[in-house]
GUFIPA-193586 format. One line per 3 residues: number of its first residue (from 1); for each residue x, y, z of C-alpha. Coordinates in steps of 0.05 Angstrom, whole numbers, padded with zeros to 5 digits, always signed. Each point is the difference from the previous one (the first is absolute). Layout:
NUM	X:Y:Z | ...
END
This chain:
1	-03305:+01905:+00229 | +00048:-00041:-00042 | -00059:-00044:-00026
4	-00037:+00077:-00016 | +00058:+00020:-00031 | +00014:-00061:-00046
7	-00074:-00006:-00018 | +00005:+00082:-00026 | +00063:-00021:-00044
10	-00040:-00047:-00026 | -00057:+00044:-00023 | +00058:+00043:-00025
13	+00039:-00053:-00036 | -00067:-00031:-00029 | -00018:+00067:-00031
16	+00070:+00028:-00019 | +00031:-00059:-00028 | -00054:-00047:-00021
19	-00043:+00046:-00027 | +00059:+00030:-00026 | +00059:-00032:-00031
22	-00026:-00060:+00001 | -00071:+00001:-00025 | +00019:-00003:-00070
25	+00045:-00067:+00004 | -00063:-00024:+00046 | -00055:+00016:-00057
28	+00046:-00026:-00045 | -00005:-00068:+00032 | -00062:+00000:+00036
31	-00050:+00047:-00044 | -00026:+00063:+00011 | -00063:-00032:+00034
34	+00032:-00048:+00043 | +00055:+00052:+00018 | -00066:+00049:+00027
37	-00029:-00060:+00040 | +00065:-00020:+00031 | +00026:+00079:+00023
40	-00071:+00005:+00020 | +00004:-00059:+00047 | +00071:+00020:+00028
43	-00026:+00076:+00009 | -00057:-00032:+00052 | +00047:-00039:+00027
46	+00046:+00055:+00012 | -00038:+00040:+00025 | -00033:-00046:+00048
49	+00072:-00012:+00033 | +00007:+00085:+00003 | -00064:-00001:+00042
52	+00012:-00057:+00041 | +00071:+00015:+00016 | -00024:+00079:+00019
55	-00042:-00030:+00044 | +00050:-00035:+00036 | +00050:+00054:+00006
58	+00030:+00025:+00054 | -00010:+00079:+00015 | +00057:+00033:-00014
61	-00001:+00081:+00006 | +00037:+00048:-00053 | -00032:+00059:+00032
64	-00077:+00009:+00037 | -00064:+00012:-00029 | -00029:+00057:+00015
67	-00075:+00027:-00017 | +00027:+00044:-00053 | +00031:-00052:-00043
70	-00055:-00042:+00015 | -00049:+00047:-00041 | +00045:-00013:-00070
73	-00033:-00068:-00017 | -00065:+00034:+00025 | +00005:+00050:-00048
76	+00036:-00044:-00064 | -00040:-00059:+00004 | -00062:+00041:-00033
79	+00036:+00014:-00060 | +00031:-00070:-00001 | -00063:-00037:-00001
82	-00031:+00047:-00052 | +00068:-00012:-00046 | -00014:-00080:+00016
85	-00074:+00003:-00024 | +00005:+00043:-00051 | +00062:-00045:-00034
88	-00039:-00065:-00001 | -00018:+00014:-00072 | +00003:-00068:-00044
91	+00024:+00042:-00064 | +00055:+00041:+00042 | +00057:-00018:-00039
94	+00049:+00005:+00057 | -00039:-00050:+00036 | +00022:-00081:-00001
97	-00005:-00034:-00073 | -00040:+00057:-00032 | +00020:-00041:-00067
100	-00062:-00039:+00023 | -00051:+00061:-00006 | +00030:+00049:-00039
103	-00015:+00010:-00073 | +00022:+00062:-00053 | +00034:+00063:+00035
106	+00013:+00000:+00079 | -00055:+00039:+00036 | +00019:+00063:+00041
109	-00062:+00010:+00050 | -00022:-00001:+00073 | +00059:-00007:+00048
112	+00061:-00004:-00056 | -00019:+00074:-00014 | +00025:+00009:+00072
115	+00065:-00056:-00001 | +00006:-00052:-00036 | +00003:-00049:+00053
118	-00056:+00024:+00045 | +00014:-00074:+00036 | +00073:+00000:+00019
121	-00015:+00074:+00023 | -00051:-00028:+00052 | +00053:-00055:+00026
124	+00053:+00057:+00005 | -00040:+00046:+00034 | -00022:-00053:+00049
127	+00071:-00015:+00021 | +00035:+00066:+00005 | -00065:+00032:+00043
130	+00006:-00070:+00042 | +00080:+00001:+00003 | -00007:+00071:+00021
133	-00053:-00017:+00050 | +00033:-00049:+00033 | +00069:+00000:+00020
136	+00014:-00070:+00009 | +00047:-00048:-00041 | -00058:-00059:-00001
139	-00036:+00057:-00036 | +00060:+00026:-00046 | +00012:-00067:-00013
142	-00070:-00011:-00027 | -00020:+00068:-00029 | +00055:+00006:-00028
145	+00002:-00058:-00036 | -00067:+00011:-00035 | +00034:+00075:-00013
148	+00063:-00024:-00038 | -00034:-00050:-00050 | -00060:+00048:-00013
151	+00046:+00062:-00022 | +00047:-00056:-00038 | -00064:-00021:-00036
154	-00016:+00065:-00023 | +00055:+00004:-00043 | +00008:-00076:-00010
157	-00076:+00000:-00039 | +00025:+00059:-00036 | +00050:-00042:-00022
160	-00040:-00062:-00023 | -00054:+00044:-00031 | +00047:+00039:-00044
163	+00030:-00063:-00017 | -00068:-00040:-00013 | -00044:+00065:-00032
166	+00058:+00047:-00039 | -00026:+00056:-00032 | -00066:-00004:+00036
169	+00028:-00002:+00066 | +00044:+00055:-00010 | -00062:+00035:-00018
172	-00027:-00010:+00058 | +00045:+00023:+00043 | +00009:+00061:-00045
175	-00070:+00015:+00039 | +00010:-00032:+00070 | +00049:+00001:+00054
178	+00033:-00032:+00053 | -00005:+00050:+00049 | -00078:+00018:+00016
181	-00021:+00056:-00034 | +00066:+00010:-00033 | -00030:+00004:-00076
184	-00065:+00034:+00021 | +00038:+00074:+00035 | +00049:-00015:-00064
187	-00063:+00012:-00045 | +00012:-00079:-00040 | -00070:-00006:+00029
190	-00065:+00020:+00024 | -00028:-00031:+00066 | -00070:-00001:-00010
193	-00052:-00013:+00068 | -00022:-00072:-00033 | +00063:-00026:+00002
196	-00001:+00002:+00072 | -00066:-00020:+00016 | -00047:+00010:+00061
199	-00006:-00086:-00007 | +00075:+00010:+00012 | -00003:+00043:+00052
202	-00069:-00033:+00041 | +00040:-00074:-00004 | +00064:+00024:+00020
205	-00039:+00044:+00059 | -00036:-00062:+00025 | +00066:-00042:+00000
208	+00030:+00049:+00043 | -00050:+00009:+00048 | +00002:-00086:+00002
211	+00066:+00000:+00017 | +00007:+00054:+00053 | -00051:-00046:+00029
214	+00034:-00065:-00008 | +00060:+00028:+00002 | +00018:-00021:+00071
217	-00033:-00074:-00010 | +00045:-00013:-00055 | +00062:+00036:+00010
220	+00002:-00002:+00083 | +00000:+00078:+00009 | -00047:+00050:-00012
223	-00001:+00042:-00067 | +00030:+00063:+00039 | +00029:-00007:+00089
226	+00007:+00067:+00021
END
């Protein structure tokens, strides 16, 4: 558990304060390029000692599972894998280096009209309907890992956008929001059908249905244990 528990500050720290504080002194010295390639390499890595480290954790109970609480991922996980596809958009301009592919004014369509991180929504929803699932501390430890540097990025991108885009980006999020569907019931936009997509929908259906199956070959339990 110790080994779980150091290997989820790390995630944390690696996120919070390297992608945070530091980055700028670290682009500064290695280049924006190198910087990517590098944070890249240490998210893997990270990431690999989360999994590893779960997997070698003791069980440890905070309270029992029960067939109602085991239904919450069954029911998010839909609407996280449809936020996931629908975000991997090379022009989204909250995605990774979107200096790289976008030109003129910062486009607001498909899944920004709904939040403006369509991504970090997926990871978050992931981890609270898992950390609610399960009430273990291998799991909290894990979950909630992925949870804490997913909200932080929210605003943390904010930050870097408005910072990199001015003007534009406050634009932008003039007609987006954080919070899903926060600008569309406040009338700062229309959600139109298109922008979700039945491709969207058919993808994200089929990963679902892959993973209930698999779910128990790669994970060790079954998608839902009455």
């Amino acid at each position: 558990m110790i080994a779980l528990a150091a290997a989820a500050l790390g995630w944390v720290l690696l996120h919070l304060v390297v992608a945070g504080p530091l980055r700028p002194r670290l682009v500064a010295r290695l280049g924006l390029p190198a910087y990517r390639g590098l944070f890249s390499l240490l998210s893997v890595v990270s990431l690999g000692l989360l999994i590893w480290t779960y997997k070698d954790a003791p069980y440890i109970e905070l309270w029992p599972t029960t067939s109602l609480v085991a239904l919450v991922p069954l029911m998010v996980m839909p609407l996280a894998l449809l936020l996931l596809v629908g975000s991997l958009r090379p022009s989204s301009p909250t995605l990774a280096g979107p200096d790289m592919v976008l030109k003129g004014p910062l486009p607001v369509r498909g899944f920004t009209r709904i939040t403006r991180h369509p991504m970090l929504w997926a990871f978050s929803l992931w981890a609270a309907s898992h950390m609610i699932a399960n009430g273990d501390l291998a799991h909290w430890l894990l979950a909630g890992a992925v949870l804490v540097t997913a909200v932080n990025g929210m605003y943390s991108r904010d930050r870097k956008r408005a910072a990199q885009f001015g003007e534009e980006w406050q634009r932008f999020i003039g007609k987006t929001s954080i919070v899903p569907l926060a600008a569309v019931l406040q009338g700062r936009i229309r959600l139109r059908w298109q922008d979700i997509g039945i491709s969207n929908i058919v993808v994200s259906a089929i990963l679902y249905g892959l993973i209930l199956w698999a779910h128990e070959i790669l994970f060790g339990t079954p998608a839902f244990h009455p």
